[in-house]
DSSP file (Angstrom, degrees, kcal/mol; ACC not computed):
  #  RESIDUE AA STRUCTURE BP1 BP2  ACC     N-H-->O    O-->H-N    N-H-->O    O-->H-N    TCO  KAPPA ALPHA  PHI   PSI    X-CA   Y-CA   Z-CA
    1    1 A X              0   0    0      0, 0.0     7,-1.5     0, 0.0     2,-0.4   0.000 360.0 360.0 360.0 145.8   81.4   35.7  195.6
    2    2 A X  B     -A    7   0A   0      5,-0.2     2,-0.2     7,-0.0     5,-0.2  -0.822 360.0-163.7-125.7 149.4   82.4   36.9  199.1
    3    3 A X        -     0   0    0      3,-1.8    36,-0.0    -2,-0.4     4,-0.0  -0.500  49.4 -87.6-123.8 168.4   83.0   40.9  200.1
    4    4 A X  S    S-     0   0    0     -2,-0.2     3,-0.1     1,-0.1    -2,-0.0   0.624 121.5  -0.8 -83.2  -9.4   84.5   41.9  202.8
    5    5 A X  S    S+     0   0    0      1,-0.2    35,-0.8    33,-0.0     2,-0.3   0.553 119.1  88.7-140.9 -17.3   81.3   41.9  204.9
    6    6 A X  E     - B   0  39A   0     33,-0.2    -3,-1.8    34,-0.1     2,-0.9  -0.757  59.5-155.0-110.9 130.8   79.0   40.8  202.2
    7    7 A X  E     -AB   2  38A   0     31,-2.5    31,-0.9    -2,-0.3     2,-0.3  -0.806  26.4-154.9-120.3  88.1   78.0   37.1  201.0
    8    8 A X  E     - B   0  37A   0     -7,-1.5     2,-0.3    -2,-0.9    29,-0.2  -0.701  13.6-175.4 -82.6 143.2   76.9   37.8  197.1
    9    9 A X  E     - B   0  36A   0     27,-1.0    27,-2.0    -2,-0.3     2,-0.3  -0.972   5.1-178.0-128.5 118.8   74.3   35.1  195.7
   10   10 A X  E     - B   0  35A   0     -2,-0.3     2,-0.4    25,-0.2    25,-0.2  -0.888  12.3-155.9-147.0 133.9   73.4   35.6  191.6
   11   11 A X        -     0   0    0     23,-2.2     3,-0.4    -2,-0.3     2,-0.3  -0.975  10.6-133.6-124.9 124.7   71.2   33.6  190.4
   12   12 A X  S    S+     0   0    0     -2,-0.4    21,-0.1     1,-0.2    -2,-0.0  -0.759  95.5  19.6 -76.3 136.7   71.4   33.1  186.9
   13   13 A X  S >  S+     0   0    0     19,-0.6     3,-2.3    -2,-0.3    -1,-0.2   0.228  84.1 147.7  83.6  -2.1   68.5   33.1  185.1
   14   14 A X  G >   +     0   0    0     -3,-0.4     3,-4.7     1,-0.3    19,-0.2   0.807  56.4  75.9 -39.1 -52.1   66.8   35.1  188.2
   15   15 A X  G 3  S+     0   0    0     17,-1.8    -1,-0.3     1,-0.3    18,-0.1   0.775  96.0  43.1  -5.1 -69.4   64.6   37.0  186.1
   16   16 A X  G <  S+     0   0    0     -3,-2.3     2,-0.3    16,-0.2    -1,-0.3   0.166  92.8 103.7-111.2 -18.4   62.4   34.4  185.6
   17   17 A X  S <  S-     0   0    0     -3,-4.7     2,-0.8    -6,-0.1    39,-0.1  -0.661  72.1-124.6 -93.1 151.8   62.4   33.3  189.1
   18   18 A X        +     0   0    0     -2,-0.3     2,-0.9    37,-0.2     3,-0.2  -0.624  32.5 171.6 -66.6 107.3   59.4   34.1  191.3
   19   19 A X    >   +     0   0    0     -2,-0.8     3,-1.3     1,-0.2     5,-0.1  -0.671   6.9 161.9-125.0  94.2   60.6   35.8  194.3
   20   20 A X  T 3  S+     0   0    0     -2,-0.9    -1,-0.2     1,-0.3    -2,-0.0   0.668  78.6  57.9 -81.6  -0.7   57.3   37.2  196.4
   21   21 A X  T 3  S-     0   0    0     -3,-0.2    -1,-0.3    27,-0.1    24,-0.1   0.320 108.3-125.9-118.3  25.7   59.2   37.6  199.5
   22   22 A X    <   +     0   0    0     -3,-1.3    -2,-0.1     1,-0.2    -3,-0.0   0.877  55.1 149.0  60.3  54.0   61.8   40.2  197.9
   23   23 A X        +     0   0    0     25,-0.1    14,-0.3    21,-0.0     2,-0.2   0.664  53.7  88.9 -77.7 -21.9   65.1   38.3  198.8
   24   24 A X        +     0   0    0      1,-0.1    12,-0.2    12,-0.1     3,-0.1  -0.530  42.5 142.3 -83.3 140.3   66.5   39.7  195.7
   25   25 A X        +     0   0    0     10,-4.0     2,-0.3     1,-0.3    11,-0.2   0.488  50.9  65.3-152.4  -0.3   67.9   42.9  196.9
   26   26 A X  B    S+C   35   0A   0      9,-1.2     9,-2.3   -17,-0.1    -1,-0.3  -0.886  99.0  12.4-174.4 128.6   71.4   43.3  194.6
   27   27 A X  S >> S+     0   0    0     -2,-0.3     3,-1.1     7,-0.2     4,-0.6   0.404  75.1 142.0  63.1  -4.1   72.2   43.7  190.6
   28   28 A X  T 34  +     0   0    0      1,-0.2    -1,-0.1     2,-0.2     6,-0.1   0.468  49.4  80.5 -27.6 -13.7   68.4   44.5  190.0
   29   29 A X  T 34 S+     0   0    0     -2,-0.3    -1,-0.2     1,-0.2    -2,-0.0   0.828  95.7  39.5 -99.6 -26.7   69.3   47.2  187.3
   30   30 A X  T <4 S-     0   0    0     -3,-1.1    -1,-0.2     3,-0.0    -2,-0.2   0.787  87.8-150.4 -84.9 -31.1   70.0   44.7  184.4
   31   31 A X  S  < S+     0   0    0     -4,-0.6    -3,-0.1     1,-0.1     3,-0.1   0.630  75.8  92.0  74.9  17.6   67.1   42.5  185.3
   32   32 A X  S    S+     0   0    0     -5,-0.3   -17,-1.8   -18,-0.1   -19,-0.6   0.778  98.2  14.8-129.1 -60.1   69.2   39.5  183.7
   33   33 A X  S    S-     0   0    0     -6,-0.3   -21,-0.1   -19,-0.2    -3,-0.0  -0.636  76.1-178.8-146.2  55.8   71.0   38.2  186.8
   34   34 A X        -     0   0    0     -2,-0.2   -23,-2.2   -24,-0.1     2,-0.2  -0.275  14.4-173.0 -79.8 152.6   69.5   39.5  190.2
   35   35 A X  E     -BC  10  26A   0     -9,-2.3   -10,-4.0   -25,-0.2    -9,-1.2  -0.764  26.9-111.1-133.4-168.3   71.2   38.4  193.4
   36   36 A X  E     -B    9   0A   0    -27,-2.0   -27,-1.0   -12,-0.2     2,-0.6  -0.923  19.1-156.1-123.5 117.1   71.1   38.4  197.0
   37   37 A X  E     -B    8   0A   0     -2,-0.7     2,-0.4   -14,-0.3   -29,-0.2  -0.851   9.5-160.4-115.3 122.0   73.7   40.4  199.1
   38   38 A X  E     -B    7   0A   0    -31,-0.9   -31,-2.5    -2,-0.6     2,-0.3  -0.695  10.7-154.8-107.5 108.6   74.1   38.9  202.7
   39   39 A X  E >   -B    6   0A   0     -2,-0.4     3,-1.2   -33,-0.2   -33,-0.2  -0.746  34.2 -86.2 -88.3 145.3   75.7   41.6  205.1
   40   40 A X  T 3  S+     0   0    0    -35,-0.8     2,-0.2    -2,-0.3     3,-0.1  -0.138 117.8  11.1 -38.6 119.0   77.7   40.4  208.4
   41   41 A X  T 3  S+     0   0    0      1,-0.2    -1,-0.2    -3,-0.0    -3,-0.0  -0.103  97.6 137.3  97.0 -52.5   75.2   39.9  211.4
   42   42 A X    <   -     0   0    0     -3,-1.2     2,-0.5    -2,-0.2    -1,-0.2   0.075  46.8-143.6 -61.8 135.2   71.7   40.1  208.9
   43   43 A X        -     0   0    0     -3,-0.1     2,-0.4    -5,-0.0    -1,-0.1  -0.934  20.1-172.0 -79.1  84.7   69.3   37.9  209.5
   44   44 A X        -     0   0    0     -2,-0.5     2,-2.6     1,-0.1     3,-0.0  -0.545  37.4 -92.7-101.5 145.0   67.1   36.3  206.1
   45   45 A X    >>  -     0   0    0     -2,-0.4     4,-1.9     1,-0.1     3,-1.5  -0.213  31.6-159.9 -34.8  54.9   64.2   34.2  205.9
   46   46 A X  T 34 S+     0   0    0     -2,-2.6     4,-0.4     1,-0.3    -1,-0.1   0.511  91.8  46.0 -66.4   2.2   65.2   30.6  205.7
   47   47 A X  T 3> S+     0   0    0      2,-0.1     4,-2.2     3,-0.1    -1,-0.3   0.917 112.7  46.7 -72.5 -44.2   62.2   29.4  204.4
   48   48 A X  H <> S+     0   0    0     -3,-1.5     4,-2.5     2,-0.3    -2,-0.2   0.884 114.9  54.5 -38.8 -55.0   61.8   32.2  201.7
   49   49 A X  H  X S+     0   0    0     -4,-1.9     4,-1.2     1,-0.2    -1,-0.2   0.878 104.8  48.8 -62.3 -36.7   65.3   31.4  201.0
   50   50 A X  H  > S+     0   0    0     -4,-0.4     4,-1.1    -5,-0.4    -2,-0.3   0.920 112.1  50.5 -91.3 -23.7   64.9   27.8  200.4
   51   51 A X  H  X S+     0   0    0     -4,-2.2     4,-1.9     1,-0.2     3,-0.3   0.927 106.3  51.3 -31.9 -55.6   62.0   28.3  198.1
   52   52 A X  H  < S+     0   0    0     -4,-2.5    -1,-0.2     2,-0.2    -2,-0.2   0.688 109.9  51.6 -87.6  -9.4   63.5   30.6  196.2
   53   53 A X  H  < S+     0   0    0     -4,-1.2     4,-0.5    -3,-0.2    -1,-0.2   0.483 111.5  49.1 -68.2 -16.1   66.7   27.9  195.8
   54   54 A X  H  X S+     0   0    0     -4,-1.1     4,-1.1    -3,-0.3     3,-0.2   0.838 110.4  49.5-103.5 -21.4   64.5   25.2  194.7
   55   55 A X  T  < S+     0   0    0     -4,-1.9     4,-0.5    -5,-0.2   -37,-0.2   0.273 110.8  46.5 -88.9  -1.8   62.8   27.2  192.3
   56   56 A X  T  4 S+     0   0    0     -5,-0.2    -1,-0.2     2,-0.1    -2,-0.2   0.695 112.5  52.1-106.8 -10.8   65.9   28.5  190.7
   57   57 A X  T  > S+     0   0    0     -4,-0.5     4,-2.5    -3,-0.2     3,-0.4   0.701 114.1  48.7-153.7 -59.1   67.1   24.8  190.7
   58   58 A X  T  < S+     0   0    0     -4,-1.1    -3,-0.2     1,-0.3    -2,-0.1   0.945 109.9  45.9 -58.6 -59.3   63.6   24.1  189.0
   59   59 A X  T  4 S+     0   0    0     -4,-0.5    -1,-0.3     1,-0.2    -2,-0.2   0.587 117.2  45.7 -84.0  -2.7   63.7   26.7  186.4
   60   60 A X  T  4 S+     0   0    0     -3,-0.4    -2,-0.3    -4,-0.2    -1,-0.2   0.656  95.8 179.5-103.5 -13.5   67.2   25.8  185.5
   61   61 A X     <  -     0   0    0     -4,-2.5     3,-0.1    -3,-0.0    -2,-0.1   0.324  33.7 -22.2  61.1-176.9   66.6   22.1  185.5
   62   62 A X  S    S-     0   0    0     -4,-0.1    -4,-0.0     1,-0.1     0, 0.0  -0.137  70.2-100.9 -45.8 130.8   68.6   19.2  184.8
   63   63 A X        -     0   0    0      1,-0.1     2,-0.4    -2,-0.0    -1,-0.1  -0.233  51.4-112.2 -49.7 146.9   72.2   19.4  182.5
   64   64 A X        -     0   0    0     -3,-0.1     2,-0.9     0, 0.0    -1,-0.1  -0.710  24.9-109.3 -96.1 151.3   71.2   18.2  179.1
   65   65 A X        -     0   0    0     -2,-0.4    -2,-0.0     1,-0.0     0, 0.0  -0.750  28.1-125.1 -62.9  82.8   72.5   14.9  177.8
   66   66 A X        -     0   0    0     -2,-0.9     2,-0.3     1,-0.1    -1,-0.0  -0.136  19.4-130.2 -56.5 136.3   75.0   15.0  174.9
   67   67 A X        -     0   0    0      2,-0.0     2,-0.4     1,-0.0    -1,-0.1  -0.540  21.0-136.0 -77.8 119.9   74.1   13.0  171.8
   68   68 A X              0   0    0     -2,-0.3    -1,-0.0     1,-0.1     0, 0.0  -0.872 360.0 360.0 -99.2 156.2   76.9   10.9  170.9
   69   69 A X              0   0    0     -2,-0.4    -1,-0.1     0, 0.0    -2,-0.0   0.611 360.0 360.0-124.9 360.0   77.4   11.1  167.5
């Protein structure tokens, strides 16, 4: 979702992901569905950042198959 200065990133399932370098900063109050809000000009951590995309990737895993029936 894009703001007018701000680059929102919700990660479903976010809970559940580890995030030791605190990227989650955004939607925290529900605990469900934390995100990341990107301001114009801010700088983040692109390793920290790509961890914490391959580990939401991870914990949501692969689409499940449909059974035909």
């Amino acid at each position: 979702m894009a703001y007018a200065k701000v680059v929102k990133l919700t990660f479903a399932r976010g809970a559940s992901i580890p995030d030791p370098s605190r990227l989650f900063n955004s939607s925290l109050e529900g605990n469900t569905r934390p995100a990341i809000d990107i301001h114009e000009g801010e700088k983040i951590d692109a390793g920290a950042f790509k961890a914490l995309v391959k580990a939401a990737v991870a914990r949501n895993g692969p689409p499940a198959k449909k059974r035909p029936f």
